[in-house]
C-alpha positions in Angstrom: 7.1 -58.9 -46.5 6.4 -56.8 -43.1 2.8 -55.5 -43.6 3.1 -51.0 -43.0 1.1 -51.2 -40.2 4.4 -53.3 -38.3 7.1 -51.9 -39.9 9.1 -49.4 -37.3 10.4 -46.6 -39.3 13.9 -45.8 -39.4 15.3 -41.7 -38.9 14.6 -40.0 -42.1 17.2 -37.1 -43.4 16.6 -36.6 -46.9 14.0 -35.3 -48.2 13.4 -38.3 -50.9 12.9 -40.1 -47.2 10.6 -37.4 -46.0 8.6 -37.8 -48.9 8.0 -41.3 -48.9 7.3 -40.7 -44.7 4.3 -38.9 -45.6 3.0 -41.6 -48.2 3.7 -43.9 -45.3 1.9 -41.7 -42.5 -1.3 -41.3 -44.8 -1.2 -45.2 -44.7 -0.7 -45.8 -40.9 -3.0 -42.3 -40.0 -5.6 -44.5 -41.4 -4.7 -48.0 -40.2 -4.5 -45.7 -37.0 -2.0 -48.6 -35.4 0.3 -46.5 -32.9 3.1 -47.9 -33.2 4.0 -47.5 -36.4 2.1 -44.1 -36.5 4.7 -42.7 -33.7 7.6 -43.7 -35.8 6.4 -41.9 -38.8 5.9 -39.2 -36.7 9.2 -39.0 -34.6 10.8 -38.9 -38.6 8.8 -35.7 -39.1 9.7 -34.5 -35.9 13.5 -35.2 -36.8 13.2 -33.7 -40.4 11.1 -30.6 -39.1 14.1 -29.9 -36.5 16.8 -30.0 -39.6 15.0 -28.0 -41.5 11.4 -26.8 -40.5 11.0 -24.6 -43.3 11.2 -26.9 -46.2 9.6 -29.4 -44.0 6.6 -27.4 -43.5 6.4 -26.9 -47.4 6.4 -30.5 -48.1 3.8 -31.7 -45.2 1.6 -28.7 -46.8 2.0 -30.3 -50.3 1.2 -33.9 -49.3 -2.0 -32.8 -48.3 -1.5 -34.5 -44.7 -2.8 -32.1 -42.4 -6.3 -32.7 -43.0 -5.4 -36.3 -41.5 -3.7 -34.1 -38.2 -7.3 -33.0 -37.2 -8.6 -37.0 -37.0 -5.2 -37.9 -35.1 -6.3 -35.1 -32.4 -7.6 -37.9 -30.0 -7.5 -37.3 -26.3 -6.6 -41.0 -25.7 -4.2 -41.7 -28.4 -0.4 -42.2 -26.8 0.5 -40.4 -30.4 -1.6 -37.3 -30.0 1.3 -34.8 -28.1 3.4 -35.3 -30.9 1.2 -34.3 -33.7 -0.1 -31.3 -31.7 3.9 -30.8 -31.3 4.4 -31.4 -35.4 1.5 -28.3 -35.7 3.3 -26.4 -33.3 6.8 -27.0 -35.3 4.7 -25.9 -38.8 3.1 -23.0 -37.5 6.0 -21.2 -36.2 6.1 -20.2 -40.3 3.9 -17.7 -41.2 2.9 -19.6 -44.5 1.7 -22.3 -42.4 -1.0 -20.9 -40.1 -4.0 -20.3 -42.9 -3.9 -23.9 -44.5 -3.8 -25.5 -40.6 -6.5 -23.3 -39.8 -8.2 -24.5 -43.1 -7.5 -28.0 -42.3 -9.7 -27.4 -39.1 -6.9 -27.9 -36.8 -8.3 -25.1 -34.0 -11.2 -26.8 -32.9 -9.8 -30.5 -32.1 -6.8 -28.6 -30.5 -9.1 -26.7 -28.5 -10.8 -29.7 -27.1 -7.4 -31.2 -26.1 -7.3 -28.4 -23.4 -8.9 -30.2 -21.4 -6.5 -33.1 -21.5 -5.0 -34.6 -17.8 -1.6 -35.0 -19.8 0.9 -32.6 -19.2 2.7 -33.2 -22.8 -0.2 -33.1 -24.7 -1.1 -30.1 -23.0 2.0 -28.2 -23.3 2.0 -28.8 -27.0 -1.7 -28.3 -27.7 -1.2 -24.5 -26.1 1.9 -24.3 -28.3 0.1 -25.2 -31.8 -2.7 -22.9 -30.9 -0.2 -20.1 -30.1 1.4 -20.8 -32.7 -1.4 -20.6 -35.2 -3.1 -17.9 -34.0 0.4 -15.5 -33.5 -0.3 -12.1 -34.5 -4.3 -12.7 -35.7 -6.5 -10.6 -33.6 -9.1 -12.9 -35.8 -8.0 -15.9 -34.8 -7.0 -15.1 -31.1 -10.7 -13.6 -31.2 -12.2 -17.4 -32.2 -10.4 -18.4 -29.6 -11.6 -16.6 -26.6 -15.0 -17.0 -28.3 -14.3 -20.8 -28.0 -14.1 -20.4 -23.9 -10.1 -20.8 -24.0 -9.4 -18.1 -21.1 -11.1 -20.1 -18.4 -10.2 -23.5 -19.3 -6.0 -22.2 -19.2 -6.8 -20.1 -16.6 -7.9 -23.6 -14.1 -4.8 -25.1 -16.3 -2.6 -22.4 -14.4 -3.9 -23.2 -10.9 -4.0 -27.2 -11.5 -0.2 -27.4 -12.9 1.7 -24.5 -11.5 4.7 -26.8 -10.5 5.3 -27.3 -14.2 6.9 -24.3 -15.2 6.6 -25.1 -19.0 2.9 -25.5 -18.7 3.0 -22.3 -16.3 4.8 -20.7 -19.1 2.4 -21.7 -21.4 -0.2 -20.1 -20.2 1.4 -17.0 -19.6 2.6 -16.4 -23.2 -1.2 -17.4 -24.1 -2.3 -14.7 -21.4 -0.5 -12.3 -22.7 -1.5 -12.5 -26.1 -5.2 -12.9 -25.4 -4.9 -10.0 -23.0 -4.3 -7.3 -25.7 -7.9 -7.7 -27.0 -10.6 -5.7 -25.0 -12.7 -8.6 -25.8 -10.7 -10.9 -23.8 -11.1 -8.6 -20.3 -14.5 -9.6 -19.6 -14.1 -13.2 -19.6 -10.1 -13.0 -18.1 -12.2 -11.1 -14.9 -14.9 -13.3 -14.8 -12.3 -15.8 -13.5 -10.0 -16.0 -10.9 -7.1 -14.8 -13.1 -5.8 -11.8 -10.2 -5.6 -14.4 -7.9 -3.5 -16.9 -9.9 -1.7 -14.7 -10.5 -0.9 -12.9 -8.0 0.2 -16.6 -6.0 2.6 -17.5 -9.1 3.6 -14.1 -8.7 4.5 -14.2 -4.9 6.4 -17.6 -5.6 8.7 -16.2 -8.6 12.6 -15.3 -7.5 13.9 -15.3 -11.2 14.0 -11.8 -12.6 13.1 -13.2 -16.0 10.4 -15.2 -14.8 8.8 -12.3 -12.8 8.8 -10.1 -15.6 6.8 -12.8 -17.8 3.9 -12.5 -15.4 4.3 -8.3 -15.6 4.2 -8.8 -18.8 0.5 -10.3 -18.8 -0.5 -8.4 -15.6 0.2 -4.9 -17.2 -2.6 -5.5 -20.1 -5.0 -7.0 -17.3 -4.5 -3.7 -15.5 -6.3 -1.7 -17.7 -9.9 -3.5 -16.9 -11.3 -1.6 -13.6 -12.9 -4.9 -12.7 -9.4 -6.7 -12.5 -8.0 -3.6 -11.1 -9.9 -4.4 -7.7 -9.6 -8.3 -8.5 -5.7 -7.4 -8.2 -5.5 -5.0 -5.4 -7.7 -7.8 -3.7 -5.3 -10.3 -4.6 -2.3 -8.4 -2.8 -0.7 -7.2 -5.8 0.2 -3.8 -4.7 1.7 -5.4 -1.4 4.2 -7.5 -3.3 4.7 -4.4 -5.9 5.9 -2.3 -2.4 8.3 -4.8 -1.8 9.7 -5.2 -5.1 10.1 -1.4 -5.4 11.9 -1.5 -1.2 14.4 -4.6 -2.6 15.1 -2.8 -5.7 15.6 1.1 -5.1 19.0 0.9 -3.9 20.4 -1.1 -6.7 22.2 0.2 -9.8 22.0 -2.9 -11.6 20.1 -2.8 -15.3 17.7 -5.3 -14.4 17.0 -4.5 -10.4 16.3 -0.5 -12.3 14.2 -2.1 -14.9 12.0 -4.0 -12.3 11.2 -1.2 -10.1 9.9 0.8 -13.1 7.5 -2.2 -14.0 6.5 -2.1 -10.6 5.6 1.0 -9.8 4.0 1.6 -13.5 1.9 -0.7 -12.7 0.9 0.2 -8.7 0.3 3.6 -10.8 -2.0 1.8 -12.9 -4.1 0.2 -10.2 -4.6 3.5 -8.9 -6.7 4.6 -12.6 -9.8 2.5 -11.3 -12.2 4.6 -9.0 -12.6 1.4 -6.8 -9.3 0.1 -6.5 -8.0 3.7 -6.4 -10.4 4.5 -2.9 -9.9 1.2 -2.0 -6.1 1.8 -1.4 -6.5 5.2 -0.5 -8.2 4.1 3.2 -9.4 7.7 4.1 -5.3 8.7 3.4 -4.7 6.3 6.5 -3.9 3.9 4.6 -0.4 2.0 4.5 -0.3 1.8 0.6 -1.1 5.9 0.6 1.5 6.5 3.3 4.0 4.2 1.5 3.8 6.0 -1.7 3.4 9.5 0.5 7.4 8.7 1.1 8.3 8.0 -2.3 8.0 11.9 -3.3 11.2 13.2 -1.9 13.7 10.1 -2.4 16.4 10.6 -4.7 15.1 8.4 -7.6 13.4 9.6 -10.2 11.1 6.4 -11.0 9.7 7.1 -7.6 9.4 10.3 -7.9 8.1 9.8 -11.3 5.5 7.4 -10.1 4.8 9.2 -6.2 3.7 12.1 -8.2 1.5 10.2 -10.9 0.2 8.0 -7.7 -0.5 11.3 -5.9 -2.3 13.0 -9.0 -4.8 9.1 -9.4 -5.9 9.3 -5.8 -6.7 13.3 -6.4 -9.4 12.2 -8.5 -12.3 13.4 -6.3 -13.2 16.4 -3.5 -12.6 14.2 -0.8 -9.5 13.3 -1.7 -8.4 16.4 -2.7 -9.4 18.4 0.3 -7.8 15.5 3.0 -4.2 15.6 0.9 -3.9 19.6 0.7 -5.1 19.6 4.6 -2.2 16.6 5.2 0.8 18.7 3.4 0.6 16.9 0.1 1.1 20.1 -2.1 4.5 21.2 0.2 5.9 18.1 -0.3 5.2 18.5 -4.4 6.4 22.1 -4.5 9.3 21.3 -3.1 9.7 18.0 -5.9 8.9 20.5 -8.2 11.8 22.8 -6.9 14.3 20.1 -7.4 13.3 19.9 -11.1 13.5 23.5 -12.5 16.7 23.5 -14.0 17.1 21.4 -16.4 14.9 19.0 -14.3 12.8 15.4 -15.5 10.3 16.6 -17.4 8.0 13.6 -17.2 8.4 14.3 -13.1 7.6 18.2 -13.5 4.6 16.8 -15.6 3.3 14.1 -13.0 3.6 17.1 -10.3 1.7 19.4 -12.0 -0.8 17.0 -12.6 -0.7 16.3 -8.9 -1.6 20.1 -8.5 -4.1 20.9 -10.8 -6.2 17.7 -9.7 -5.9 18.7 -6.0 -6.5 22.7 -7.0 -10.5 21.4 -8.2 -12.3 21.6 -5.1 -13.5 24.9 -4.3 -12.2 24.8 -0.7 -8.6 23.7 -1.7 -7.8 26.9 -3.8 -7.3 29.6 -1.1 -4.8 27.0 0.8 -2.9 26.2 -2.5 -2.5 30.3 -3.3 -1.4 31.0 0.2 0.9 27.9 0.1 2.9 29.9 -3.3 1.7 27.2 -5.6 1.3 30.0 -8.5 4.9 31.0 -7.6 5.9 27.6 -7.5 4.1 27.0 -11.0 5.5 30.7 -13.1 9.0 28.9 -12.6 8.0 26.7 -15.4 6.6 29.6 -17.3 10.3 28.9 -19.7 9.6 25.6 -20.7 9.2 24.1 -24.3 8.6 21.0 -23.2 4.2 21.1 -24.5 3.2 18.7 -21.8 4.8 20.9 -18.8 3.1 23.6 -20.6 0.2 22.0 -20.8 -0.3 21.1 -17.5 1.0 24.0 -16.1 -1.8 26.2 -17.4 -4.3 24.2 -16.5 -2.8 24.5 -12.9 -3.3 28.2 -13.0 -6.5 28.2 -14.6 -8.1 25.8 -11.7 -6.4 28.0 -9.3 -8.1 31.4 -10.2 -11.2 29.9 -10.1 -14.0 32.6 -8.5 -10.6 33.8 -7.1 -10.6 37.6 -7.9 -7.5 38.8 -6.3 -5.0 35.8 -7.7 -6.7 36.3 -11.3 -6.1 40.1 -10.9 -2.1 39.6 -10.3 -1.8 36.7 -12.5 -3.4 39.5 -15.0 -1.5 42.0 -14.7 1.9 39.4 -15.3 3.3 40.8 -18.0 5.5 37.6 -18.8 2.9 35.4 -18.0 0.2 37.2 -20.2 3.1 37.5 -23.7 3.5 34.1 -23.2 0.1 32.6 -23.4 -0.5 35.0 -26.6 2.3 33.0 -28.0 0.8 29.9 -26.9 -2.0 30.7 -28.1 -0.2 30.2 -31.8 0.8 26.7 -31.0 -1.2 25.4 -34.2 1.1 22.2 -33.7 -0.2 21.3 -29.7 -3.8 21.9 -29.5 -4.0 21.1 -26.2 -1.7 23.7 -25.2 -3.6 26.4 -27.3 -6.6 25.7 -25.9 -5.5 25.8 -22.5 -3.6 29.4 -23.3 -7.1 30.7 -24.9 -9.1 29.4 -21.7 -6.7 30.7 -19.0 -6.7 34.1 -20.9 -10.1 34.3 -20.5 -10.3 33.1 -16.9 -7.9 36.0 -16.1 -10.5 38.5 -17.6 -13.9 36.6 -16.2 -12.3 35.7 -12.7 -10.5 39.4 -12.3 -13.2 41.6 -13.8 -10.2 44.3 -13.9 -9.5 46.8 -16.1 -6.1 46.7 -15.8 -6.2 42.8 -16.8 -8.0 44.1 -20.2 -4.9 46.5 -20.5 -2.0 44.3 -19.9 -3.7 41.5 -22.4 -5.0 44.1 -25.1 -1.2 45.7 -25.1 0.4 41.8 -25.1 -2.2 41.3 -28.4 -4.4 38.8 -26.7 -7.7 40.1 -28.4 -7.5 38.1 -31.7 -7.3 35.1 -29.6 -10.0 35.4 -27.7 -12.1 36.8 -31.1 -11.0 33.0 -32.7 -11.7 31.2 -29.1 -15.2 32.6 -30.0 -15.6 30.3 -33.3 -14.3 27.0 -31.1 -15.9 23.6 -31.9 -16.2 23.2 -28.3 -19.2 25.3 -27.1 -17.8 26.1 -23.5 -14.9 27.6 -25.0 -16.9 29.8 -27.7 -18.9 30.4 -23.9 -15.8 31.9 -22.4 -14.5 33.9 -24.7 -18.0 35.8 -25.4 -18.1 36.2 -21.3 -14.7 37.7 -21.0 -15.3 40.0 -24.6 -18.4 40.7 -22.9 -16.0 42.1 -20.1 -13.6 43.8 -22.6 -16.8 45.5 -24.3 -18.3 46.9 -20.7 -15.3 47.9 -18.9 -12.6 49.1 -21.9 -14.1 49.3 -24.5 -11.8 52.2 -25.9 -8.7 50.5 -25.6 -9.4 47.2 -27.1 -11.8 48.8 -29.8 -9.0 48.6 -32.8 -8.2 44.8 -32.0 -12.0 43.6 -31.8 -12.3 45.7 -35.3 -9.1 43.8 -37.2 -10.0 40.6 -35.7 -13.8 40.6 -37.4 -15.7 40.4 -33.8 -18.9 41.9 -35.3 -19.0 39.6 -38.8 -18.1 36.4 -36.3 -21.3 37.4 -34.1 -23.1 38.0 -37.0 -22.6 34.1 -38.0 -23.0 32.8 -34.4 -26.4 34.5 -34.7 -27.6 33.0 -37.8 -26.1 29.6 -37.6 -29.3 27.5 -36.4 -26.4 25.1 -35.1 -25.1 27.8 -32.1 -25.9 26.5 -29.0 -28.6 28.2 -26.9 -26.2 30.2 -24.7 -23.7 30.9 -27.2 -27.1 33.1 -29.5 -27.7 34.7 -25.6 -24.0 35.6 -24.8 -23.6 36.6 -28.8 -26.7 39.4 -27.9 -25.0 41.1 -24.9 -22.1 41.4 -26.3 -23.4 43.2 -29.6 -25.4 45.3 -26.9 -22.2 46.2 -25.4 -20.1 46.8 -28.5 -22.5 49.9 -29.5 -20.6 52.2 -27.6 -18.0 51.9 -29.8 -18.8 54.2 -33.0 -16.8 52.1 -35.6 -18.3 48.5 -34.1 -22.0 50.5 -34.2 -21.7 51.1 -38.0 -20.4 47.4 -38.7 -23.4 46.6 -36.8 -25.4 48.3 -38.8 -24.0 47.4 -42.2 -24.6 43.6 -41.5 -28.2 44.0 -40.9 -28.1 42.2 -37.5 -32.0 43.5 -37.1 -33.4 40.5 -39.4 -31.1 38.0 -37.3 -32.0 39.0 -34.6 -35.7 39.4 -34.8 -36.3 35.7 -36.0 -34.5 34.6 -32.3 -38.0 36.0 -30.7 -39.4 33.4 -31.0 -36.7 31.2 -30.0 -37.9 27.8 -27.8 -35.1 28.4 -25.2 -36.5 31.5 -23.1 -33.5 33.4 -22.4 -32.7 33.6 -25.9 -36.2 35.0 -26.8 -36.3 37.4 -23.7 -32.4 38.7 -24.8 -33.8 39.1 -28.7 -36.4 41.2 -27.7 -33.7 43.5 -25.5 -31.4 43.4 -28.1 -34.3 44.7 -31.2 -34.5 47.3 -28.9 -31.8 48.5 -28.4 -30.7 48.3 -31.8 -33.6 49.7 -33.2 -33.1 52.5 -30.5 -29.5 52.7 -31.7 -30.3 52.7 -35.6 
């Protein structure tokens, strides 16, 4: 009788067979005799690929995978196809705990650094495998030092393309945790990438590296790495091949590529590093993609445009170069019925390049207001959202565009109506603030007028009891305003809105920020012309309140107590 350790196991099918296979590879895992250990295997192999599921149930039941972890030997010829049996058994969900349990992840790990190309390829498939979908497990990993060990895997054997591929699906897992960044840039990741990038022709293949590039992208350190590496040169190509094309996949491409040159551009270093002083051939390049015909391009020109606009510099060099002609006249082509997510990105573009100081004049003599009203119709809450924080940088400190913006009747009814947009808070809170501006920038009566008669008071009353403390700032400046300059008109509004009561709390709350109590005082000051706000004044005791901020630690506050005791005790 053949002794087990000789005997060369013949193809197993049913599952009687299967079960005496794992008897017999308990035997020979110990015996540890190759041979025979490789044909036990090749059964389960065979058995897993008729039916892995039932397979998987009965190698789980035999108790056999805590034998897997002892056959995880770099110089067994057996090893590649029990990391290859783990691979099989882990693509069930059931599967992953008990081979984690079995301490499969730690021998597996240690076969990474294997010189064989199989045993490779299936040791990065059974750690996939096992880890698929657990940020817990994918975490052990990179705490194990997996990312640079695949990472010189990738640049050792990128002519095997299912090692290469490999590593990319392994990359692109890792990459989703923010955990992973730091070690993925403390490598030379951009530049492997960028070189297996550069050698790709398939479609499919070149979208598998996208795929882990785009996550990447999002680190500001492998932002540079990549624009270092020449990604955005091989991104400008892509997007020149591809723009003519009407095919599915050529369309598909160019969007990957220019989402992501867009996304190189949200790093302040890789963002001035392209832009070259606006000389530069990247700038220039995406300069033209603003009036082509596509909208990807314009899309991403726009969103490209509105990134490098992220300081004065910037700014002030673009305006000066014709950047906001060529994005009022995108912004022309999109009124009716136009690409939203383009009139967004351009009016992004704008409001960005309308921050410095200098820049504002230019952009209101260029018609950039005019250009903006046109979108004064849309429901779209993004457009609207951008679109009044366009107007709002615009009539900064400028007097005469706040003034006609002011007096806008249109303009003014819609940003009360805005203003009720419980459901977009962003778009509210823009509508309060640019009210406001209108009245703090202008300083004109008939401002007060036109946004008193559109029922813009009640707005600016709540604005005052905003969580965020500049915004409670600007609405007591521009009440302030209101309160000096017309008083008489508005005085019904600031009484049914609760102005005095709202102060009152502002006062007392030992939260209120320092200027909020200072700005509170001068307007009460200012509201005692007003005979029906002076008796609510009166009724609510503001005296006591008042008094106590006297001895306030923030100077101004104290100083502007003290003004206002006397003047309401003058007043009482």
């Amino acid at each position: 009788m053949e002794s087990v350790s000789t005997i060369n196991w013949p193809l197993f099918y049913a599952t009687d067979n299967l079960s005496d296979t794992l008897k017999k590879l308990k035997i020979t895992a110990v015996d540890r005799t190759d041979d025979s250990l490789e044909g036990c295997l090749d059964c389960l192999l065979q058995a897993l690929a008729q039916n892995n599921m039932e397979t998987s149930e009965k190698i789980q039941g035999s108790g056999i995978l805590q034998l897997f972890a002892s056959l995880l030997v770099p110089q067994s010829s057996c090893t590649a196809k029990v990391a290859n049996i783990i691979a099989e058994i882990a693509k069930n969900e059931f599967m992953r705990i008990p081979c984690v349990d079995a301490g499969l992840i730690s021998p597996l790990v240690q076969l990474l650094n294997s010189k064989d190309q199989e045993v490779l390829l299936q040791t990065g498939r059974a750690l996939g495998n096992i880890c698929y979908d657990s940020h817990s497990l994918q975490a052990q990993l990179i705490n194990m030092g997996v990312i640079p060990t695949l990472v010189k895997l990738l640049g050792i054997h990128c002519q095997n393309a299912a090692l290469t591929e490999m590593c990319l699906v392994a990359f692109g897992n890792l990459a989703e945790l923010e955990s992973s960044k730091e070690q993925f840039a403390s490598t030379n990741i951009a530049e492997e990438l960028v070189k297996l990038f550069k050698k790709q022709i398939d479609h499919d293949k070149r979208e598998m590296v996208f795929e882990v590039l785009a996550p990447l992208a999002e680190n500001d350190a492998i932002k540079l790495q990549l624009v270092e590496a020449g990604l955005v040169e091989c991104l400008l190509e892509i997007v020149q091949q591809k723009v003519d094309s009407d095919k599915e996949e050529d369309i598909a491409e160019l969007k990957t590529a220019s989402d992501l040159m867009v996304l190189l551009l949200l790093g302040d270093e890789s963002m001035q590093k392209l832009f070259e002083g606006g000389k530069g051939n990247v700038f220039q390049r995406v300069l033209s993609w603003i009036p082509s015909n596509n909208h990807q391009l314009q899309l991403a020109g726009a969103l490209a445009i509105a990134n490098f606009a992220r300081n004065d510099g910037n700014c002030i060099h673009m305006v000066d170069n014709g950047i906001v002609e060529k994005l009022m006249d995108l912004l022309d082509r999109h009124v009716e019925d136009g690409n939203v997510t383009v009139q967004h990105a351009a009016l992004s573009a704008l409001r960005n390049l309308a921050i410095p100081v200098v820049n504002k004049a230019k952009m209101l003599s260029a018609g950039v207001t005019e250009a903006v009203l046109k979108f004064l119709k849309s429901e779209m809450p993004p457009v609207q959202f951008k679109l009044l924080g366009t107007l709002r940088m615009l009539i900064d400190a400028q007097a005469e565009a706040a003034e006609q913006l002011g007096k806008n009747v249109k303009l003014v009814e819609r940003l009360v109506e805005w203003c009720e947009a419980k459901d977009h808070a962003g778009v509210m809170g823009e509508s309060n603030r640019l009210l406001s501006a209108l009245i703090r920038h202008s300083k004109s009566k008939d401002v007060i007028k036109t946004i008193v008669q559109s029922g813009g008071i009640k707005h600016l009353v709540t604005m005052a009891t905003s969580e965020h403390v500049i915004m409670q700032n600007e609405a007591l400046v521009a009440l302030a305003l209101i309160a000096a300059l017309e008083l008489g008109t508005a005085e019904k509004d600031l009484e049914s809105a609760k102005l005095v009561q709202i102060l009152h709390t502002l006062l007392a709350d030992e939260r209120s920020a320092p200027e909020i109590k200072y700005n509170s005082m001068v307007l009460i000051c200012a509201l005692m012309g007003s005979e029906s706000l002076h008796k609510e004044v009166q009724d609510l005791a503001f005296l006591d309140v008042v008094s106590k901020l006297r001895s306030h630690e923030n100077k101004s506050v104290a100083q502007q107590a003290s003004l206002t005791e006397q003047r309401l005790a003058v007043e009482s």
